[in-house]
C-alpha positions in Angstrom: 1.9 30.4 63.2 5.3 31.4 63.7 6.7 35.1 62.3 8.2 34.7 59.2 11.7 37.1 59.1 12.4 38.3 55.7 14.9 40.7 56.3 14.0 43.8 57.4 10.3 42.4 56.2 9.1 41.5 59.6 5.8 39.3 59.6 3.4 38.7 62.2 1.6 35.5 60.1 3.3 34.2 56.8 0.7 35.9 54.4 1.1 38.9 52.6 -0.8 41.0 49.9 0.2 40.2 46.1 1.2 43.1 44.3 -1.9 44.3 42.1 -4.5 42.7 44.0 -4.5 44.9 47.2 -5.3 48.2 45.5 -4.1 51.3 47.8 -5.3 49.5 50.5 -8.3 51.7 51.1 -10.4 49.2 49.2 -9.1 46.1 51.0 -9.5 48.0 54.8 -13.7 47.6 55.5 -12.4 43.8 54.9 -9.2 43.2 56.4 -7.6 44.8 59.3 -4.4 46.3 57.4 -1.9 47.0 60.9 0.6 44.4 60.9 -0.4 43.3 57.4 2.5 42.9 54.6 1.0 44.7 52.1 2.9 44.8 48.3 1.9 47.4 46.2 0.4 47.4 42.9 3.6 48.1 40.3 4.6 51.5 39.9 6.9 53.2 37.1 8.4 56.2 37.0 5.6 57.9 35.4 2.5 57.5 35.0 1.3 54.4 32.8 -2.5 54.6 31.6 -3.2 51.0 31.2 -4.2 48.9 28.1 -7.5 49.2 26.1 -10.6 47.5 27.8 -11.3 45.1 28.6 -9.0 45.0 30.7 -9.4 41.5 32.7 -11.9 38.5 31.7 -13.1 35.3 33.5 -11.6 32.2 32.2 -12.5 28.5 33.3 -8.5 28.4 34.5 -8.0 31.7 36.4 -8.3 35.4 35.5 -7.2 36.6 32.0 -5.3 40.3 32.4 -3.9 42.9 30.2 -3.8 46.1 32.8 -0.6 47.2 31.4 0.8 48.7 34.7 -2.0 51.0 34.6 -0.7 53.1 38.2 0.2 56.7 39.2 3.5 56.8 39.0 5.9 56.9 41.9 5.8 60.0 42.9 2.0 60.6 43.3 2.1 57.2 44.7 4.8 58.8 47.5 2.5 61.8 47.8 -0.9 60.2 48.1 -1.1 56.7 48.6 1.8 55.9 50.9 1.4 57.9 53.6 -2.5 56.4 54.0 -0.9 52.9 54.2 1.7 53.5 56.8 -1.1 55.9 59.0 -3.2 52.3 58.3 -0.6 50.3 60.0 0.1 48.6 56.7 4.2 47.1 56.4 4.7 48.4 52.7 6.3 47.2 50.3 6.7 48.6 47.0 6.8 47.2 43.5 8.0 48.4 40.8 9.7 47.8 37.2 11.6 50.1 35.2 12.5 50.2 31.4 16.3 51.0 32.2 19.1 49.4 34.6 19.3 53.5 35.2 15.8 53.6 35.6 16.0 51.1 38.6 18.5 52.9 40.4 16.8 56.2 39.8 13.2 54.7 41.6 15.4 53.1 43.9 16.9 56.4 45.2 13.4 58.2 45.3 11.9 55.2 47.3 15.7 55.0 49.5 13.8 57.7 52.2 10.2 57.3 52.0 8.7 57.4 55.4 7.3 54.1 56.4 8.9 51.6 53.9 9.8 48.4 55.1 10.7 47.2 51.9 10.8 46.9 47.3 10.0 43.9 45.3 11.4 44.6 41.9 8.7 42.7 39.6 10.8 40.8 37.0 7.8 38.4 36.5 5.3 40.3 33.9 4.6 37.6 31.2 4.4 40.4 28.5 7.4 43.1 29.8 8.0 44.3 25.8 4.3 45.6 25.6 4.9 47.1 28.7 8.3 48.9 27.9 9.8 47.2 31.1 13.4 46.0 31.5 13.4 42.8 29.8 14.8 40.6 32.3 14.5 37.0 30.7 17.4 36.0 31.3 19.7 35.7 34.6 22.3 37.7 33.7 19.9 40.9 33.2 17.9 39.7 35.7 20.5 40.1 38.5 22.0 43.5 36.4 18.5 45.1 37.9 18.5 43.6 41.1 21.7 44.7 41.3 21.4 48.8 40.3 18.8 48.7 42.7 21.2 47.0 45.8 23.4 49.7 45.1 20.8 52.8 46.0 18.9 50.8 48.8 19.4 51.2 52.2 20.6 48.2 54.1 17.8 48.5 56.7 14.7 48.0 53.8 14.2 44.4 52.8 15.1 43.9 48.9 12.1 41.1 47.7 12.6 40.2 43.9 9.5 38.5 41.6 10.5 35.8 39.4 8.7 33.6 37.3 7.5 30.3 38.2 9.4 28.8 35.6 10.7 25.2 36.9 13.6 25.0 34.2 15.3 28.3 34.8 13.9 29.4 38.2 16.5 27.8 39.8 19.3 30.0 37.8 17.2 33.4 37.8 16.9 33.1 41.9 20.8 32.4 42.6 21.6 35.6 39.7 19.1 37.5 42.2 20.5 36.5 45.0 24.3 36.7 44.2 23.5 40.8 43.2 22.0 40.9 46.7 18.4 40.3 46.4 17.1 39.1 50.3 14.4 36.6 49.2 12.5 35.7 45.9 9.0 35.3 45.6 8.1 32.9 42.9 4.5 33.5 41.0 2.9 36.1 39.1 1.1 35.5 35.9 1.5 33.0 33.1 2.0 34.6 29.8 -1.6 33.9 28.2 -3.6 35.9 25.7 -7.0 37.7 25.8 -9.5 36.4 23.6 -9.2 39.4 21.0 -5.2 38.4 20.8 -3.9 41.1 22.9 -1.0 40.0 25.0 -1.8 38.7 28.7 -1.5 36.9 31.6 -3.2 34.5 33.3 -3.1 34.3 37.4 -5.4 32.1 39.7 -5.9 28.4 39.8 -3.6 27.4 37.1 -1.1 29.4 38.1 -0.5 26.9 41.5 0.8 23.8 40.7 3.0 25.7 38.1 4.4 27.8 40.8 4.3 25.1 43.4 6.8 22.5 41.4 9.2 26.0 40.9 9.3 26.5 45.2 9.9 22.7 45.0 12.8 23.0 42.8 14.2 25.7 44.2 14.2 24.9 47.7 15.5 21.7 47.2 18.4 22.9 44.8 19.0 26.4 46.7 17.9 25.8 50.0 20.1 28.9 50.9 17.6 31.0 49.5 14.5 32.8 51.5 11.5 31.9 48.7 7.7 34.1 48.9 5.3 32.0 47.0 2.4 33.6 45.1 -0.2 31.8 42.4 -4.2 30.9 42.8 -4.7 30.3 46.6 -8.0 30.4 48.1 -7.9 28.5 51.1 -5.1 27.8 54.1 -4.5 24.1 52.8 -3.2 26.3 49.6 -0.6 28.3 51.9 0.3 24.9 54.2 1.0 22.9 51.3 3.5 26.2 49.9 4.9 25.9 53.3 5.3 22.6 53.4 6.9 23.3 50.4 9.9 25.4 51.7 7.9 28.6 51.1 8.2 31.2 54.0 5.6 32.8 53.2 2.9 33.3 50.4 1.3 36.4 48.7 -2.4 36.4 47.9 -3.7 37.8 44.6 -6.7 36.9 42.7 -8.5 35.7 44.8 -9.0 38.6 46.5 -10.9 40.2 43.6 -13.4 37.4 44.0 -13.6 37.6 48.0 -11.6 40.6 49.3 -11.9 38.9 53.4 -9.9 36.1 52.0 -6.9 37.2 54.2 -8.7 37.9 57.3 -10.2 34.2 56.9 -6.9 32.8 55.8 -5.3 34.0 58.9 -8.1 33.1 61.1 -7.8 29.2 59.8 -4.7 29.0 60.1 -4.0 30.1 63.9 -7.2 28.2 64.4 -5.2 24.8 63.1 -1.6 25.3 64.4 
């Protein structure tokens, strides 16, 4: 498969670790060999967020049913601890994060400007429930490409800039030229459907639903904004899944759930697919 460039991203195969899914990367590494690997981070805030009530994910017959509620560190233990293990694993990082504040953003941003190893940030503006999470509510374009844009202004030129959007087909074509215009370098389109657990609590829902959804967004925004590097992420399992987001326009996809269900999914992805090109 060719090399993917996304910027200062730099891909040796077109699939990447979805942000959430991989851990630190100490849980993923008996499975998958990390060095080389694209490897987004679980979302980090600026402090530490405990997580919602348990349960916190359930089985459904469409995909996985979530309420985590950015349960992470918070950056600077994440800088401190987790980090530095990924880069000495060969790992090509690149962190996630959300904020609450269009200062917020640019305050992460300049803490994660000089960490040692980054290759890149993917500002998640996708989280189907960002009020119970006290993020940035970024619903619309227009606010959308206000975060994306306090957070061009503190990064270095040399890290790539990766934002998440949802895979809305209506508006996703709108959110990823905002994005792109405030000087995002690609989009990834995916993450979770907003979805609620079976006690009512707010939640999303990633896996097998979440494809064709996200598929007809890369369809309509490739065709509409060809211009525009696209990352697509939602429910696959096997490499006909990342061929048919390539063939797509995708140039490149993230794998998520299904890495909770079989965590060598990657190592077998990538095998097929050199196996078959």
């Amino acid at each position: 498969m060719s090399a993917p460039g996304l910027g200062a991203l730099r891909l040796d195969h077109p699939v990447m670790v979805a942000s959430g899914c991989g851990g630190t990367g100490r849980e993923l590494a008996p499975f998958v060999d990390l060095d080389g690997l694209g490897f987004v981070t679980r979302t980090l805030t600026r402090h530490p967020h405990p997580g919602g009530a348990m349960p916190r994910v359930v089985e459904s017959p469409s995909g996985l049913l979530h309420a985590v509620g950015l349960h992470n560190p918070g950056l600077e233990v994440f800088l401190a601890e987790e980090l530095p293990w990924l880069v000495r694993a060969g790992a090509r990082v690149v962190v996630s994060f959300c904020a609450s504040t269009l200062g917020e953003y640019a305050e992460l941003t300049h803490l994660l400007a000089s960490a040692p190893g980054l290759v890149g940030v993917e500002v998640n503006l996708s989280s189907p429930d960002a009020d119970g999470v006290g993020a940035f509510d970024a619903r619309e374009p227009f606010h959308a490409a206000s975060a994306v844009a306090a957070v061009r202004r503190e990064l270095p030129a040399d890290l790539a800039l990766l934002v998440k959007v949802r895979p809305d087909p209506v508006r996703v074509v709108e959110t990823a030229r905002a994005v792109r215009d405030a000087g995002a370098g690609a989009v990834v389109v995916g993450g979770a459907l907003a979805a609620a657990m079976p006690d009512g609590r707010p939640a999303g829902l990633s896996g097998p639903a979440v494809r064709p959804v996200a598929t007809a967004a890369v369809r309509t925004l490739v065709r509409t904004a060809p211009e525009i590097p696209v990352v697509a992420c939602g429910g696959i399992t096997t490499s006909e899944h990342v061929r048919d987001y390539l063939a797509a326009g995708a140039v490149a996809v993230q794998v998520g759930t299904g890495l909770l269900h079989d965590p060598t999914l990657i190592t077998r992805l990538v095998h097929d697919l050199e196996e078959t090109s």
